[in-house]
N, C-alpha and C positions, 0 to 999 in steps of 0.2 A: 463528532461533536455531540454533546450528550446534556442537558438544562439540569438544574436543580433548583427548585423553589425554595428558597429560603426566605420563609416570614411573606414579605410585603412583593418582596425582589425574586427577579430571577436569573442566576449567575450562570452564563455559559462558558463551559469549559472546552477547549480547543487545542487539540494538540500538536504538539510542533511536527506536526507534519507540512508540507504543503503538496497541493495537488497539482499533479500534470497530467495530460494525456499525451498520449503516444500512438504510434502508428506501427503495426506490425505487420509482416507479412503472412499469410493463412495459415500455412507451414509453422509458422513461429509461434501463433497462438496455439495451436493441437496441441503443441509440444510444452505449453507453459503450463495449460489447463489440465494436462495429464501429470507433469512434475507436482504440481501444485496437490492434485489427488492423493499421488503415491507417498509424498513425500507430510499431506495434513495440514499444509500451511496457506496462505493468500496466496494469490496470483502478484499482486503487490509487494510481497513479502521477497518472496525469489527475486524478482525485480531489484530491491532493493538489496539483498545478499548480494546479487552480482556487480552490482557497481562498487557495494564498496570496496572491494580489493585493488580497486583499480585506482592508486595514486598516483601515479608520474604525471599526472595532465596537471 
């Protein structure tokens, strides 16, 4: 979420994200924070690459 002052007003902008937290196990974070490294992107990001493949639910 990022403000921009225009004039008098200040409009925030918010993106259609929403936030969760999660619970991982030690093992699973080393392994996200190094993907995350190699590969240049968020930790968030791969998070969210992974689910989405995932329709049948």
């Amino acid at each position: 979420m990022y403000s921009v002052k225009s004039h008098y007003h200040i409009i925030k902008i918010v993106s259609s994200k929403i936030r969760k937290q999660i619970y991982i196990k030690p093992h699973q974070e080393h392994l996200l924070k190094a993907i995350a490294q190699i590969v240049g992107i968020s930790e968030a990001e791969i998070i969210r690459q992974a689910i989405d493949p995932i329709k049948k639910f």
